[in-house]
C-alpha positions as CSV (number, residue, x, y, z in Angstrom):
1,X,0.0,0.0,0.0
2,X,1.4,3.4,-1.0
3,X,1.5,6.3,1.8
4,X,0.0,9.3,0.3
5,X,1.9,12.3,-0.5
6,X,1.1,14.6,2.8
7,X,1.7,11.2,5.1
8,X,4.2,12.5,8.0
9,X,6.6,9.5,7.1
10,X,6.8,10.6,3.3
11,X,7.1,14.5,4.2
12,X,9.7,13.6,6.4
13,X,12.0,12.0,3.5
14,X,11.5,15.0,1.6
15,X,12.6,17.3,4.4
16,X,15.1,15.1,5.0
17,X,16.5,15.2,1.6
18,X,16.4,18.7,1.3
19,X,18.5,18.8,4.5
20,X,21.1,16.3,3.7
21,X,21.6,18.0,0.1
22,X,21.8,22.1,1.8
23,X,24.4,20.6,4.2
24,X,26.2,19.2,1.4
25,X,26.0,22.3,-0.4
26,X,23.8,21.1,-3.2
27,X,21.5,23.9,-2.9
28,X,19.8,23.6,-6.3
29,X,18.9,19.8,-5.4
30,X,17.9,21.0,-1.6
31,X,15.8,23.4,-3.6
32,X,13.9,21.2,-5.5
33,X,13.1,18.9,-2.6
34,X,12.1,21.7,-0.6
35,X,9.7,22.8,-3.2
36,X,7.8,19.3,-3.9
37,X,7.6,19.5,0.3
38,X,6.1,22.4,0.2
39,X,4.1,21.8,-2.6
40,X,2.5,19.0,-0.6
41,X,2.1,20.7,2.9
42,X,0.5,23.9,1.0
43,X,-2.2,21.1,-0.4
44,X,-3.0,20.5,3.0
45,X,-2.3,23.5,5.1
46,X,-1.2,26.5,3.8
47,X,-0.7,28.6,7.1
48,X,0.7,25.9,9.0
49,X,4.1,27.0,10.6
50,X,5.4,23.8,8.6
51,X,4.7,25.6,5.3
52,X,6.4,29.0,6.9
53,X,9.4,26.8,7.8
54,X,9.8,25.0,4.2
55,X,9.7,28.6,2.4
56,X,12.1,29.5,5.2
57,X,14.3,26.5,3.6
58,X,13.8,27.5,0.3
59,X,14.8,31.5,0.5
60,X,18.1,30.0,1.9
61,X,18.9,27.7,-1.2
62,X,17.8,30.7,-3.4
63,X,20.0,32.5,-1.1
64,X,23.1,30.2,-1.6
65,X,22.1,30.1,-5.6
66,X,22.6,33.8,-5.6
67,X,19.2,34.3,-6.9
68,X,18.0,37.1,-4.8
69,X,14.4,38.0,-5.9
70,X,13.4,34.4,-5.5
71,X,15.1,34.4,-1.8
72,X,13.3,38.0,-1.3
73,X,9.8,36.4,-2.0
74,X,10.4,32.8,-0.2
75,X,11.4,34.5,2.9
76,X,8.5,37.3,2.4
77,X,6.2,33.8,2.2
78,X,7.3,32.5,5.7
79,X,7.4,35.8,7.2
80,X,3.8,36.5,6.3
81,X,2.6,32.8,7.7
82,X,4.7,33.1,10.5
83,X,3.6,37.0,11.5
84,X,0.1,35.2,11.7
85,X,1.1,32.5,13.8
86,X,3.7,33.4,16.4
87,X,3.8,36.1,18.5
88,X,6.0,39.7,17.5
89,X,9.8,38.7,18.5
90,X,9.6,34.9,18.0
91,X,13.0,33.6,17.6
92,X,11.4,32.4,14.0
93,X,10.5,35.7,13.1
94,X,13.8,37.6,14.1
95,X,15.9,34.8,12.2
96,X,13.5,35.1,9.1
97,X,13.4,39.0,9.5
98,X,17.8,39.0,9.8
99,X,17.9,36.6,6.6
100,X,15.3,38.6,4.6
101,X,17.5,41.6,5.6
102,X,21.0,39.5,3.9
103,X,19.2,39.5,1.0
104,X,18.3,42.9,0.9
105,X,21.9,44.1,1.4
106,X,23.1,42.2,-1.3
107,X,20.1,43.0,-4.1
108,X,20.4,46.7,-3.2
109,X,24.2,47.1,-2.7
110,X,23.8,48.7,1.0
């Protein structure tokens, strides 16, 4: 019997992948894993904080790949979900928030 795509076991593979390929520095791969994840999760819920986390993921492979407006709206993505779900400060909001702010640096030269 197959597990369907948003089963926790499956989702966990994916995020697992993606890991194992950022930490290895294979950002376009990590990408592409973090993507189908979150292309799953969205199906399901898209303002869970897993969602905010996976975009989180993906603005920093964008980030690593150098491609700066896709970083920009990834991180915008989380931010948004989790500035709905957490309260003002959260650790995940400051670290999104400093990261978005990376990427602004470098796409405006400041």
């Amino acid at each position: 019997r197959c597990l369907p795509p948003h089963h926790p076991h499956f989702t966990n593979v994916l995020r697992e992948l993606g890991d194992i390929a950022f930490t290895k520095e294979q950002y376009g791969e990590a990408l592409q894993w973090n993507r189908r994840l979150c292309d799953i999760l969205m199906a399901v819920n898209p303002k869970s904080s897993n969602v905010a986390t996976v975009w989180y993921n993906i603005g920093g492979c964008y980030y690593k790949l150098s491609q700066l407006a896709e970083a920009e709206n990834a991180l915008s993505q989380a931010l948004k979900i989790m500035t709905a779900i957490y309260p003002a400060g959260d650790d995940s909001i400051s670290t999104t928030e400093c990261l978005l702010h990376f990427v602004w640096q470098q796409k405006f030269g400041q």
